[in-house]
N, C-alpha and C positions, 0 to 999 in steps of 0.2 A: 425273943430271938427273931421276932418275925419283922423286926427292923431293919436289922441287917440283910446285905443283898451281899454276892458275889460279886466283883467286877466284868467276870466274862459273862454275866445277863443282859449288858449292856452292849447289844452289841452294835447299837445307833449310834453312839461316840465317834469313830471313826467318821461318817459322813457328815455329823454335824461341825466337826474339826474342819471338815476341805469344805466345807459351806464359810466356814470365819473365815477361812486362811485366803479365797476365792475373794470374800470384800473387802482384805486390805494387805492386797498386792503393795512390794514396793513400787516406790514413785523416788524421779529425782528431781529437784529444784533445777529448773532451766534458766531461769531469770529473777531478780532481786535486787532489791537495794545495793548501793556500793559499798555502804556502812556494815552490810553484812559479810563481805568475801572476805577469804584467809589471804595473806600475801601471794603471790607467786599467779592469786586467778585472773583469768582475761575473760573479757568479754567488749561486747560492743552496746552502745547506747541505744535506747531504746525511746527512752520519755527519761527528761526533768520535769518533774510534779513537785511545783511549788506556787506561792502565790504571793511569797515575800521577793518586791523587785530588785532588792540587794543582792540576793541568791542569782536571781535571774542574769543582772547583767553581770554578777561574776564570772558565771558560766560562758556567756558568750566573748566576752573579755579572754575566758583563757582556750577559746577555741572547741569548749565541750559541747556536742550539739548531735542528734540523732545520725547512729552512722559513725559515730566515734568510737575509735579500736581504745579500749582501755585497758591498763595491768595494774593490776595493786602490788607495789613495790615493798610497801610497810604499814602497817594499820596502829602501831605504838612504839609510840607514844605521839605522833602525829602523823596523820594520814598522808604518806604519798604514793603518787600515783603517774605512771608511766603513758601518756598521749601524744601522737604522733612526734615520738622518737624526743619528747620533750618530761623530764621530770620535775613535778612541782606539788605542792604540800594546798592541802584541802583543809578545811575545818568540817568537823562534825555532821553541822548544819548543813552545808552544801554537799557531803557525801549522799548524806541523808536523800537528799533530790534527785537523788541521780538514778535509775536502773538501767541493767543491763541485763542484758542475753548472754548467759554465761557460755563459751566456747573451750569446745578442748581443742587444745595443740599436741 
């Protein structure tokens, strides 16, 4: 019998609880790939991180560039996406490049 304890002997629990609960505060995502948003999110461009120059002059090509207001319009079955007041359809690979700062409205 001398294994067993009461639970009210324990009366540490409670502060070691608000000791975990204390290092993992929530957090929200402010910024992230374009490949990652649900339809309907905006945000603005931050960095395209690529190193393939097809992606590159894509992007400049359709006007995407730091400072660009973006809306994720539809993510499937192909990605489009809403830039100054223009809708046009992205591939994968070139979402992938893309991050933004996500913004609520």
């Amino acid at each position: 019998m001398d294994d067993f304890y009461h639970l009210s002997s324990f009366h540490f629990l409670p502060s070691i609880c608000n000791y975990y609960l204390e290092m993992f505060t929530p957090f929200t995502v402010t910024g992230c790939s374009l490949e990652l948003l649900k339809p309907g999110d905006k945000g603005i461009v931050t960095v395209c991180k690529t190193q393939d120059e097809k992606i590159r002059k894509k992007l400049i090509a359709l006007g995407i560039r730091t400072g660009t207001n973006i809306t994720l319009e539809q993510q499937f079955p192909s990605i489009l996406i809403k830039a100054a007041n223009v809708t046009m359809s992205i591939d994968r690979e070139t979402a992938r490049a893309i991050y933004i700062r996500v913004v609520d409205v």
